[in-house]
N, C-alpha and C positions, 0 to 999 in steps of 0.2 A: 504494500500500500504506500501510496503516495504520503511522504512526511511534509507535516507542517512546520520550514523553517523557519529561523532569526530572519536569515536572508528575507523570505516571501513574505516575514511583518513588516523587516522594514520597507520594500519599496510598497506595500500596500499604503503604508503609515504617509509614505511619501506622496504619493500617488494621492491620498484623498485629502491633501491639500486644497486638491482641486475644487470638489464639493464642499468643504471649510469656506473656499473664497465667494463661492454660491454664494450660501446661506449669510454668512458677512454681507456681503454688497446687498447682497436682498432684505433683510431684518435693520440693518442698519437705517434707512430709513424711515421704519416702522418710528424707531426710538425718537428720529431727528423731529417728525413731524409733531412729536409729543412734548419738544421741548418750546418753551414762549418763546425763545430769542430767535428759533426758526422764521415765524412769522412777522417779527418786530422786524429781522435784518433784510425780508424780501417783501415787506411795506402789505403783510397778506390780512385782511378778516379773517381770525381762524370761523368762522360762523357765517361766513359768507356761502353763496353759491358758486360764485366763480372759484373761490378758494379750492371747492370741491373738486371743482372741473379743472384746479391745473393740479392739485396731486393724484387723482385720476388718469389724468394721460401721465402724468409721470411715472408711475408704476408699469402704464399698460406699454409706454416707449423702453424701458426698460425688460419687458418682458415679452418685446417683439423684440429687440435686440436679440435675447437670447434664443427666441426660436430661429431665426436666422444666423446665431453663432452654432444650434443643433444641427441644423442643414450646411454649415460650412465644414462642419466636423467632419460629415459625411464621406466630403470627398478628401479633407487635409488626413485623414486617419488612413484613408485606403490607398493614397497618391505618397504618402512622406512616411506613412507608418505611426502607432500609436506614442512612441515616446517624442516627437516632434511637434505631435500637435499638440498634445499637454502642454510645450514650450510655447507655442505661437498663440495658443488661449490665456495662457497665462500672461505672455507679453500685452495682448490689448487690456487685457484686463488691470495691468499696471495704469497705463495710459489713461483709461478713461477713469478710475477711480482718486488714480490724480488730482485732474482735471475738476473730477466733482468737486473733492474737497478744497479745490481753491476755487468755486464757484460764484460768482459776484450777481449773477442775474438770473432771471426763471430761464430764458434760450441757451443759457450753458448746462442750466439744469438737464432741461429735454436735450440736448446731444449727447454728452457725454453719460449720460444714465441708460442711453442707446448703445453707445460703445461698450460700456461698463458692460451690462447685460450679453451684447456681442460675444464678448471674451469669456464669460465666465458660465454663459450658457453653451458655448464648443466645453469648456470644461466638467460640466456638469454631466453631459451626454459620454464624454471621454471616459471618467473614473469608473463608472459600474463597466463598461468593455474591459476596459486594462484589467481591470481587477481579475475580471471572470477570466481571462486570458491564462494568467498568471496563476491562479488558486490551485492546490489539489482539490476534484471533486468533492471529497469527504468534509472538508473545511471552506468551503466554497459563498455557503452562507454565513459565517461566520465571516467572510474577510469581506465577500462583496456589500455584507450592512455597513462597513466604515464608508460607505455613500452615506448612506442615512445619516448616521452617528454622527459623521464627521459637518456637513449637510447640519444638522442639528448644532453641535456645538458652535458654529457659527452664530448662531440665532441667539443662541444662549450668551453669548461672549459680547454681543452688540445691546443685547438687551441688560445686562448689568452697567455696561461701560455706559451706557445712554442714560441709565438710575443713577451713575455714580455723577455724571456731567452735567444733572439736574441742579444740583444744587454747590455749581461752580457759579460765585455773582459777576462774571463775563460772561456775559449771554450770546456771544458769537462763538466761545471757545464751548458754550451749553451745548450747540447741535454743530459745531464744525469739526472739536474731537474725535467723534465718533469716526468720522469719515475719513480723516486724516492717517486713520489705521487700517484703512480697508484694502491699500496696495503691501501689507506687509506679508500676505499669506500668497498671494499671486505670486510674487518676487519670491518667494521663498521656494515655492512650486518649479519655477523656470529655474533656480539654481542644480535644484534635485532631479533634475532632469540629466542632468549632466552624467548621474552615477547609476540613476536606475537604466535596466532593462530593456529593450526592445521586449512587444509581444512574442512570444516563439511560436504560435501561430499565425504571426502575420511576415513572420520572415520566412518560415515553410510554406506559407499561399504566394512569396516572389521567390522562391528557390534558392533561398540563403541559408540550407540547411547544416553546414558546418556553425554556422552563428547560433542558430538555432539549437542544437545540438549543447551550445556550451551553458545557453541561458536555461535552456531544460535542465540541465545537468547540476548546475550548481544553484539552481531556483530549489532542486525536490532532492539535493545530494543528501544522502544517508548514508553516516561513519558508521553502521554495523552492516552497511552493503555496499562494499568498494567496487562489486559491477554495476553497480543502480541498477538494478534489472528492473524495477518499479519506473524511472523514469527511463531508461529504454524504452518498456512496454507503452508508456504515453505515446513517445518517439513515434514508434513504429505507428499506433493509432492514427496519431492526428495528420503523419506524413500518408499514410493511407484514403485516409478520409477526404484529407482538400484534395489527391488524387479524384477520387471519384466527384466529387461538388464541383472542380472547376469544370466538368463534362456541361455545367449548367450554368444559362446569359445570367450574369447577378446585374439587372438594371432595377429601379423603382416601379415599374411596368411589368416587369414580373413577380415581384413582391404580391402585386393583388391578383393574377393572373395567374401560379403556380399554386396548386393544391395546399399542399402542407407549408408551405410560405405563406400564403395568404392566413391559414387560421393561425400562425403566430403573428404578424403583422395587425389582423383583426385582433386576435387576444391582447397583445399592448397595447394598441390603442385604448380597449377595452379598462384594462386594469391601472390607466395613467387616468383616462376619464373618470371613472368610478371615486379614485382618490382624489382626482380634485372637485368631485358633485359632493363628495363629503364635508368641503369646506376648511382645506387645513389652510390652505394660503390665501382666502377669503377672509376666513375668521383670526385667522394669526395675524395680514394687514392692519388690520381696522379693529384690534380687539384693543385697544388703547379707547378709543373713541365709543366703543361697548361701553365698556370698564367706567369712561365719563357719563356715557347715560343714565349709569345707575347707580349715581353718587359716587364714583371714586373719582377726584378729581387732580389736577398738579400731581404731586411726585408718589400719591398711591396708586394711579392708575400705571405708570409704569412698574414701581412693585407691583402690581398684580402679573405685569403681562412679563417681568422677571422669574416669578412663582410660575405661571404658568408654562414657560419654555424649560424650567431647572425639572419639571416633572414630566413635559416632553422628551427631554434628552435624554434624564435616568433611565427612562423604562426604554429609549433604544437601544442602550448596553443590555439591558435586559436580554430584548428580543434578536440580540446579534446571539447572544451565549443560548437560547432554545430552539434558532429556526432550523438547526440543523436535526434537529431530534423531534420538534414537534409538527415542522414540514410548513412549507411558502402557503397550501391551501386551504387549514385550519384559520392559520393566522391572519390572512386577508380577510376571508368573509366574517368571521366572527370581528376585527378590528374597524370594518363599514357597518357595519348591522349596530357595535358600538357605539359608534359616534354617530351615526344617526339617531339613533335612540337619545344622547345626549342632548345632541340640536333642537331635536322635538322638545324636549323639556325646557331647554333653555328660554325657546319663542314666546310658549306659553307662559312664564314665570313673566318675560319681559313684558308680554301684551298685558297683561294683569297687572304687575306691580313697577315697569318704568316710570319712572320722575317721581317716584312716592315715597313716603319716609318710611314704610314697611320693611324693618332692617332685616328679619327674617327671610321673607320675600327675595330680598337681594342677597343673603348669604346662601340661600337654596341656588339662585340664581350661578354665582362664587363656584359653589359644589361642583354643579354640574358642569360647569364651564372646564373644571381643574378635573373631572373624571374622562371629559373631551380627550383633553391635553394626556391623558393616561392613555386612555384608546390610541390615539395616532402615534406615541413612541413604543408603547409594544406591542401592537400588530399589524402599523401600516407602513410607516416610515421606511423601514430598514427593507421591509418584505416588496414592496413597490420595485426599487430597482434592482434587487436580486432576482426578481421576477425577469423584467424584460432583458436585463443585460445576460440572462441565461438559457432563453429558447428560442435566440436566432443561432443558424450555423455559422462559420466563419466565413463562408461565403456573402452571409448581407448581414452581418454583425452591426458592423458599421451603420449600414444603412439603417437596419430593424432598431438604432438607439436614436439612429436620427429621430425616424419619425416618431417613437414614441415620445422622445424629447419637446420635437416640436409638438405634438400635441399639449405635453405637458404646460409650455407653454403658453399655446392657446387659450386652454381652459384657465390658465391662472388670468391671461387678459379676457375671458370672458367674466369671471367670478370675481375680478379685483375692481376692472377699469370703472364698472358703471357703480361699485358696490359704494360708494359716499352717497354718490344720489341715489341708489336705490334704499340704504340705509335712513335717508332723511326724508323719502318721502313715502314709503310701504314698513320703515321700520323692523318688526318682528318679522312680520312676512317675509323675509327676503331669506331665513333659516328654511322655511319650507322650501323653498326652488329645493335646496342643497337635499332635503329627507327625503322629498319624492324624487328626484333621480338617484338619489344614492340606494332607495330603494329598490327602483326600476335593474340597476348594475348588479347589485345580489344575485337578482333571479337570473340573469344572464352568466355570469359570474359562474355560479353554481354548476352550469350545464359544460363551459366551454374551458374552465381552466384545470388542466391537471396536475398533477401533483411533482415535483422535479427534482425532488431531495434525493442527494445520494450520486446522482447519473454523470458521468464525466457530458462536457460538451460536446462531446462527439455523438456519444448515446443517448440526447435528446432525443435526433430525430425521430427515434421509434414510435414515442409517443405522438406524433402529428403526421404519421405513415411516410415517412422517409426511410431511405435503407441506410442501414447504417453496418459499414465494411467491415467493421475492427470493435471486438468488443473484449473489456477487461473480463477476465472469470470469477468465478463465483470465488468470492472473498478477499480479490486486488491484491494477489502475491504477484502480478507482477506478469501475470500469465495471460494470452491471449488469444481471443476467439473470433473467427470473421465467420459472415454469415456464407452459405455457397452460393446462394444463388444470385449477391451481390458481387460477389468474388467474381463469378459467371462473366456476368456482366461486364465486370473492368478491367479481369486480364485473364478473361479465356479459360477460367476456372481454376490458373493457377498466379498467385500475386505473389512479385519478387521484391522482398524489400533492401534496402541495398545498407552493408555493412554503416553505420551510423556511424560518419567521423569522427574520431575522439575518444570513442565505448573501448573501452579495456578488454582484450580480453576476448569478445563477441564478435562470435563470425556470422557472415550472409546471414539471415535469417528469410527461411522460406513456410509462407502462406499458402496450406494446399488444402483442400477439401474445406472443413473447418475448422483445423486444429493449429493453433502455431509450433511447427516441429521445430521446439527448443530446448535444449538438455541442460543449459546452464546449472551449477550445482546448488546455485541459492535460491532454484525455481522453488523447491517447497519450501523453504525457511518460512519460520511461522511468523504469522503476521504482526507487524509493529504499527504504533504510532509513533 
């Protein structure tokens, strides 16, 4: 079995920098809008209508940025490779977060919050691929939730620093602080770029398999198996596999046009939608301006929405340490079925008891708000992108984060952009939209997603009726099985794979019938982690 190193923490650790600079750039504004000196230094009515309608499109320019930095991803990931574009996401993302924080007017605001978004939405798309790239299967949700986690701690980190700059009496250092920190994790990303990795699946899809060969090697190397026959056996799979997938056109045209492509491409879409009709980046926006509807006002409403994210982020360490044992499809439906359930209570508390001294009223209100914030960090957050970053093949990897990406961010500027003025003028109502589709995604939910825990990337396909060449044995010593009638198929019924440059030790290995004819002596050694 594939061991989980130092090596594959750190560059994961590295790597979800990425998402860290997400959730930074994204949440940080949440905080700045809550501070007075925000409105005092750009001459705003916070109470106004127009006020509404320029941080409205502020969010929504910033979260078309990103769907457009998802779709750049697409091709900077497949054309330069995945550790390059983490670099070049990362660089805009310096640039424009910059550029915010020395911001002097609302038209610097709307460009570089475009930029900003740009940058850090190619990176958001990026980190759940690399990761899944990288991972041994068996630890694969564990390492791919450091999206979330990381994605999370962000939020968390803007939303204190915005509490602590509350009650700084320089009211341009109150909301320009926050911002002035938001290129320190992008910068940090681009330097670490430097020492992590290439994908070793994506140097094996251009035929760079001595590279390949070396990052497999000391990504899953195991001192009590000095022939790594465990990562050989990857080797040999995933070199197998992109053989048989490049037999197939990877465009976006056929994403919805090939069988089993199309239902994973539908299923992301599916399970990016569902999580944002649940209202995480709805209700995490604009929960400051909640928070003031029902008497929290000045620097309690930010302590709330502090409280609120330190109990989102807990419970995604949570859900990174279980989804590997309790599985991606438990965790989602039961984590939308929670939070909607939340929502619904919430509206009605609001419709009842907003503007009124009814302190009960508003602490029931509190509860359930903070049982929300429980729901989306252990069972939605983390499971979200370990989902879609694990049931495209490497064939449209790339691609299949794009588009889920750019959904993602669709739905965040359908749910965020109009939500001030839907908030001031339907009030509670506007938590229904979010319960009746997140309803309507359950039922759908239910029928289309299956369960993924466990399967190397390769061995997805099965489950969305693709063939899949190369498969580990029962129990991951290291031993492997291809199917025949795929074998058939790609080389005639017998598949040659060619001595692995580098492997100690390991000669030819030959794929015949179904069995891989390998005598190596540490084939049975008993299983480790």
């Amino acid at each position: 079995m594939l061991r989980l190193t130092s090596y594959n923490i750190w560059i994961v650790l590295a790597s979800a920098l990425g998402a860290y600079s997400y959730g930074f750039s994204f949440a940080v504004f949440v905080t700045s809008i809550g501070e007075p000196g925000f409105f005092t230094f750009f001459k705003l009515d916070p109470a106004s209508s127009k006020t509404a309608s320029i941080l409205g499109a502020i969010s929504a320019l910033f979260c078309a940025g990103a769907a457009f930095g998802a779709v750049l991803q697409g091709w900077t990931s497949d054309r330069f490779g995945r550790r390059i574009s983490l670099a070049i996401g990362g660089a805009i993302a310096v640039v424009g977060t910059t550029v915010v924080a020395a911001a002097w007017n609302i038209p610097m605001l709307f460009v570089f919050r475009f930029i900003t978004g740009l940058g850090v939405g190619q990176l958001l798309a990026l980190v759940p691929l690399y990761i899944a790239e990288v991972a041994p299967p068996h630890r694969r949700g564990l390492l791919s939730a450091a999206t979330g986690c990381s994605f999370s701690l962000g939020y968390l980190s803007s939303a204190w620093i915005g509490y602590g700059c509350f009650f700084t009496t320089n009211d341009v250092v109150q909301w320009r602080m926050p911002l002035c920190l938001c290129p320190i994790a992008p910068l940090g990303l681009v330097i670490a770029c430097y020492w992590i990795p290439e994908s070793p699946r994506w140097l094996i899809w251009n035929d760079r398999l001595d590279e390949a060969w070396v990052v497999i090697q000391r990504v899953h190397h195991d001192p009590s198996n000095p022939t790594d026959t465990a990562a050989h056996a990857e080797f040999i799979q995933i070199k197998a596999q992109v053989e048989h997938d490049k037999q197939l056109k990877a465009t976006y045209l056929q994403m919805f046009t090939h069988p089993s492509w199309r239902r994973r491409t539908l299923l992301a879409i599916l399970v990016i939608f569902a999580v944002g009709s649940a209202g995480i980046n709805g209700i995490t926006t604009y929960l400051i301006l909640v928070a003031q509807s029902i008497g929290f006002t000045g620097s309690k409403a930010l302590l709330l929405y502090g409280i609120y994210v330190i109990i989102a982020v807990g419970f995604n360490f949570v859900n990174a340490a279980v989804i590997d044992k309790v599985g991606r499809r438990p965790l989602l439906l039961i984590g939308l079925a929670w939070c909607s359930s939340c929502l619904l209570a919430t509206s009605l508390l609001i419709w009842k008891f907003a503007e009124t001294t009814n302190s009960a009223a508003n602490k029931a209100t509190i509860f359930f708000i903070m049982m929300y914030a429980f729901g989306v960090g252990m069972f939605i957050d983390p499971t979200q992108f370990v989902i879609v970053s694990e049931i495209f093949p490497t064939t449209i990897r790339a691609k299949g984060l794009t588009i889920a990406l750019f959904t993602y961010f669709v739905t965040t500027i359908l749910y965020t952009a109009g939500a001030p003025t839907a908030f001031a003028n339907i009030g509670w109502r506007y938590y229904l939209v979010f319960v009746c589709v997140t309803v309507a995604c359950i039922v759908a939910l239910f029928f289309m997603l299956p369960e993924t825990t466990g399967l190397t990337l390769e061995e997805m396909g099965a489950l969305f009726g693709d063939e899949v060449v190369v498969h580990f044995a029962q129990g991951g010593h290291g031993l492997v099985e291809v199917d025949a009638d795929a074998a058939f198929a790609l080389k005639n019924e017998t598949i040659h794979v060619e001595k692995i440059p580098g492997a100690k030790g390991q000669d030819q290995e030959l794929l015949q019938g179904n069995k891989l004819l390998h005598e190596s002596a540490t084939e049975r050694a008993p299983e480790r982690m």
